[in-house]
C-alpha positions in Angstrom: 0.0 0.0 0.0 1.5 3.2 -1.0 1.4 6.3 1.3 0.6 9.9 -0.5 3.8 11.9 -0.1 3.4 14.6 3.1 2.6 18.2 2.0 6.0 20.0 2.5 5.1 22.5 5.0 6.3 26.3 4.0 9.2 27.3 5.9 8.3 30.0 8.2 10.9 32.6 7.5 9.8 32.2 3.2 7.1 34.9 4.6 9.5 37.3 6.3 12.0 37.2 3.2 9.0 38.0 0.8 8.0 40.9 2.9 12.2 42.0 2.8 12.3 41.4 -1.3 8.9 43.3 -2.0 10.6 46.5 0.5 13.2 45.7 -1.4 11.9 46.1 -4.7 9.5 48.4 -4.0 12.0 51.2 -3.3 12.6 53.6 -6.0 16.1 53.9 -8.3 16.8 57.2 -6.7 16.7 55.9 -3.1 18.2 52.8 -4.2 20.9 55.5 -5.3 20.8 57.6 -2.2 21.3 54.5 0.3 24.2 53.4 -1.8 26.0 57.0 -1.3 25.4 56.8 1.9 27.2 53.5 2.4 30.7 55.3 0.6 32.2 56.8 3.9 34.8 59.0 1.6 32.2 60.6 -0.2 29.8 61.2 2.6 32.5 62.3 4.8 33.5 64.5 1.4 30.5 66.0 1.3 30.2 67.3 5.0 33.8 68.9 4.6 32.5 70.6 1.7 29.4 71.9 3.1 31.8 73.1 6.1 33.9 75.2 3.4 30.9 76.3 1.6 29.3 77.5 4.9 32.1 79.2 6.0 32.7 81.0 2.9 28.7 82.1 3.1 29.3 83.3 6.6 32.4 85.2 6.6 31.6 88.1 8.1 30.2 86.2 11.0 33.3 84.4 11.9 35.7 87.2 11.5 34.9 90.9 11.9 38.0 91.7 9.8 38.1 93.2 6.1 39.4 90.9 3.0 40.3 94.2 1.1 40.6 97.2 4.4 44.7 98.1 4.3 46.3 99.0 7.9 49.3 100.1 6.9 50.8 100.2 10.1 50.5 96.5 10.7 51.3 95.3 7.5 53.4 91.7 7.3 52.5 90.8 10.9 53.1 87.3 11.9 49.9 85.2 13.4 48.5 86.9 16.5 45.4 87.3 18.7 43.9 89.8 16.4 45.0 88.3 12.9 45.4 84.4 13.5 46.8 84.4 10.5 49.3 87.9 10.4 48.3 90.5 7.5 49.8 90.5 4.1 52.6 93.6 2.9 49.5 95.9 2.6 48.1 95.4 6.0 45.0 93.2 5.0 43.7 90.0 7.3 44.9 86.3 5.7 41.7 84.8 7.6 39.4 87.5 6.3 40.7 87.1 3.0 40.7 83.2 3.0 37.0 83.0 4.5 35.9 85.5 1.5 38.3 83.9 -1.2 36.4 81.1 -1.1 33.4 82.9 -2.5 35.0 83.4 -5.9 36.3 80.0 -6.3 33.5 78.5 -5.4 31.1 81.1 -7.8 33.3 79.7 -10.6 32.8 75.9 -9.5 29.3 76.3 -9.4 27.7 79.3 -11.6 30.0 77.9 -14.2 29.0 74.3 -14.3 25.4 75.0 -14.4 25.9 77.6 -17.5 27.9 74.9 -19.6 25.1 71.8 -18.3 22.9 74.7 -20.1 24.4 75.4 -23.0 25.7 71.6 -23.4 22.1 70.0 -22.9 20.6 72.2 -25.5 23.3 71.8 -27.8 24.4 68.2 -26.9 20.6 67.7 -26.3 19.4 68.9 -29.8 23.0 66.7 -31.8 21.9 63.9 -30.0 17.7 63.7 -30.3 18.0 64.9 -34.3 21.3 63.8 -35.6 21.7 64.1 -39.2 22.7 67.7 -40.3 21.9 69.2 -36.9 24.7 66.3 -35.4 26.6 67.4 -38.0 26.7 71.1 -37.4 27.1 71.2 -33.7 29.9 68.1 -34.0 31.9 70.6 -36.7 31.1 73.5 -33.9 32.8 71.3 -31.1 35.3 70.4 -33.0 36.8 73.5 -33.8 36.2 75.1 -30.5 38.5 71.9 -29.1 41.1 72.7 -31.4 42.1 75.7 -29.2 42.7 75.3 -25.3 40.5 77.0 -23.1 42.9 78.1 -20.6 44.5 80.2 -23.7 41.3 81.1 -24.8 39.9 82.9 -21.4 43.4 84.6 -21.2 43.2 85.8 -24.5 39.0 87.1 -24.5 39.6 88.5 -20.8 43.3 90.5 -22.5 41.0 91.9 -25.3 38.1 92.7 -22.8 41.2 94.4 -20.7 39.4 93.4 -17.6 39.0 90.2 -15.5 35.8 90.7 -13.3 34.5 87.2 -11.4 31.3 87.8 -13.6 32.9 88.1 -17.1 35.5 85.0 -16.0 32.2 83.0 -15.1 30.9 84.0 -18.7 34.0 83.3 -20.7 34.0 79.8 -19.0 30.7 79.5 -20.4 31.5 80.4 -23.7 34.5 78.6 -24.2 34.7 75.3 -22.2 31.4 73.8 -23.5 32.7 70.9 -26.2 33.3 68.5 -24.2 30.1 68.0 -22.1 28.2 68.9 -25.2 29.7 65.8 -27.3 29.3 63.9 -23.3 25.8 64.6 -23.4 25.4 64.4 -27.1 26.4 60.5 -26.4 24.1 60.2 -24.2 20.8 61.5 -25.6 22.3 59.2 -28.7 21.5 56.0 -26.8 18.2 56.9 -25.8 16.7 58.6 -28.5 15.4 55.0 -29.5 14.1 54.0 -26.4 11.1 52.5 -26.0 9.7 55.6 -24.1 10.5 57.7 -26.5 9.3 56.5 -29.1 6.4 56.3 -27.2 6.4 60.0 -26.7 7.1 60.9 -30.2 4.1 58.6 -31.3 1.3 60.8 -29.0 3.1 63.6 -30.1 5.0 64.9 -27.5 6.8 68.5 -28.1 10.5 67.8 -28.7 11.5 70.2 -25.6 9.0 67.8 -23.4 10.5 64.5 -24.9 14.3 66.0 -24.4 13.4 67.5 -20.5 10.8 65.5 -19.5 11.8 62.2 -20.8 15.2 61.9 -21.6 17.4 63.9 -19.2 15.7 62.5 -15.9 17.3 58.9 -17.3 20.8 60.1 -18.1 21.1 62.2 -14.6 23.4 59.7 -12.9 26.2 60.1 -15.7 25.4 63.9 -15.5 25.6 64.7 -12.2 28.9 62.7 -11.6 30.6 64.7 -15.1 29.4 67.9 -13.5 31.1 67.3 -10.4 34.2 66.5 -12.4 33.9 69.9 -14.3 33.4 71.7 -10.7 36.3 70.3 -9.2 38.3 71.4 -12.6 37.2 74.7 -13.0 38.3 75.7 -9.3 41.4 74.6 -10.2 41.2 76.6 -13.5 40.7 80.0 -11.6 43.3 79.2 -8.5 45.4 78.9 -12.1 44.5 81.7 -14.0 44.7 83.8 -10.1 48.0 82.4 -9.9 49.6 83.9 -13.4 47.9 87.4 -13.1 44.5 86.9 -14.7 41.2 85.6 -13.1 39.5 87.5 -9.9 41.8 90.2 -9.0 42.4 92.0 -5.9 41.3 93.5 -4.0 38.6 91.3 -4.5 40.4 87.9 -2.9 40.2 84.5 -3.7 42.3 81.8 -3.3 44.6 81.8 -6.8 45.0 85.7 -6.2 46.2 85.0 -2.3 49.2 82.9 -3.8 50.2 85.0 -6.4 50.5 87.5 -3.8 52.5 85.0 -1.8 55.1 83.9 -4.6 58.6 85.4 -3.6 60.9 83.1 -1.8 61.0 85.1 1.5 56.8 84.6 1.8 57.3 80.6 0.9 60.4 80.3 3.3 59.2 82.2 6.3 55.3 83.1 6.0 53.7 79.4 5.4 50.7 81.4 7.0 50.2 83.4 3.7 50.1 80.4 1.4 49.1 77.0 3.1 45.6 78.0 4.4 44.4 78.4 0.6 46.7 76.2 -0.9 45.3 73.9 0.9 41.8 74.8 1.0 42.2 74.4 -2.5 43.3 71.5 -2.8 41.0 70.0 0.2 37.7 71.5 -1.8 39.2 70.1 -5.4 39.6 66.6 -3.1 36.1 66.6 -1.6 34.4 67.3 -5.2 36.2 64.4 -6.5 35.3 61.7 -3.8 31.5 63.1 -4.2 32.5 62.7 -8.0 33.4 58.7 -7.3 30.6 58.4 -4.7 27.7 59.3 -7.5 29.4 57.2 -10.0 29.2 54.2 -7.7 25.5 55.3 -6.5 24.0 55.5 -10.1 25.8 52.5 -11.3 23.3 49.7 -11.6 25.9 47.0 -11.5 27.4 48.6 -8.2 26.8 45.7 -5.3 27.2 47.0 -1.8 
């Protein structure tokens, strides 16, 4: 006589691990993203050092009650002291004061001038990519030639015509001249997509082709974007601590931190003042350092093949 096989019994933690998978699953890409930042120590770490730098820049004047541009020329080249922690420069002016405000400048550049070339590069990039044919073909030619000429020559050279070198025109002339390569980035991008299902979709209910590019397209290639535009932050702050350096960008009185070291370039400053030239040299380099862990901490966030 043959016995019916038992019913195998459901394991009693199958239900607990559904209800994990469908919290699991249920969460959206851009959490998915946000808990996978959080998880990256360096970058979250990155991030708070940044905000530090950024807030104190904001509030300078509430930290230090000095001027970044008033002279005293009767305590000029002081060494660190109770009332200047960080001694006064050979015109009498505060190294904190000016370091605190510097940081506006460089960090104006980082930012006003990223979002002006993710403008100019999604329209153009954006419009290459979603037509191609002669409208690729124009703004490729366009790119093309404007990378044929270094941008670092080319904002000396506009900014030598313009025979000035505001932080506002600089901004601008970074707009108008580093643009190529995050236009042909994006321009990649928008490639890849524009035959997309959802797209396609879109174009067959007839969809403007702003809406399509805006509303479609750009919210799925924001995890590639935001991680080049931190890249081109982190360069451009270097860019104007270079151009500050060799005489051009910001100039003083206005400070920032490229215009602090070239004040700060003769031997007997390096040898005996490290006061003048560490704090934004390394401020510098600390901010450039921060943007580029964020940088590496998005990249791994919007990867989908990124395991934690």
């Amino acid at each position: 006589m043959s016995m019916a096989p038992a019913m195998q019994q459901p394991s009693p933690v199958a239900p607990e691990a559904e209800q994990a998978n469908k919290g699991r699953v249920s969460k959206s890409p851009t959490r998915l993203a946000l808990e996978r930042f959080l998880h990256n120590r360096a970058a979250v770490a990155s991030l708070i050092i940044l905000l530090l730098i950024i807030l104190s820049a904001v509030f300078a004047p509430f930290i230090t009650h000095a001027s970044p541009t008033l002279q005293d020329l009767a305590n000029t080249d002081s060494p660190p002291s109770a009332l200047h922690p960080l001694g006064t420069d050979s015109n009498g002016t505060d190294y904190f004061a000016r370091d605190l405000w510097g940081g506006r400048a460089d960090l104006l550049v980082g930012f006003l001038g990223t979002a002006s070339l993710l403008i100019i590069s999604l329209v153009l990039g954006g419009l290459a990519g979603y037509y191609g044919k002669w409208v690729d073909a124009v703004v490729m030619r366009l790119v093309d030639f404007m990378m044929n000429f270094p941008t670092l020559l080319l904002i000396i050279v506009l900014m030598a015509i313009l025979n000035t070198s505001s932080l506002w025109l600089l901004i601008l002339v970074i707009a108008l001249t580093a643009w190529p390569g995050m236009t042909r980035f994006i321009r990649g991008l928008f490639l890849n997509l524009r035959e997309a299902d959802y797209v396609l979709s879109a174009k067959m209910v007839g969809a403007s082709t702003w809406r399509i590019i805006f509303k479609h397209m750009v919210p799925n290639i924001m995890g590639p974007l935001v991680v080049n535009a931190t890249l081109t932050m982190a360069n451009l702050i270097a860019l104007e601590a270079a151009l500050a350096v060799i005489g051009f960008g910001v100039q003083p009185p206005q400070p920032s931190w490229g215009n602090i070291l070239n004040g700060a370039q003769d031997i007997f400053t390096l040898q005996f003042k490290p006061w003048a030239w560490i704090p934004p040299a390394g401020l510098i380099s600390l901010t450039i350092l921060c943007i580029n862990f964020i940088g590496d901490g998005l990249r791994d966030a919007f990867d989908p093949s990124f395991e934690r």
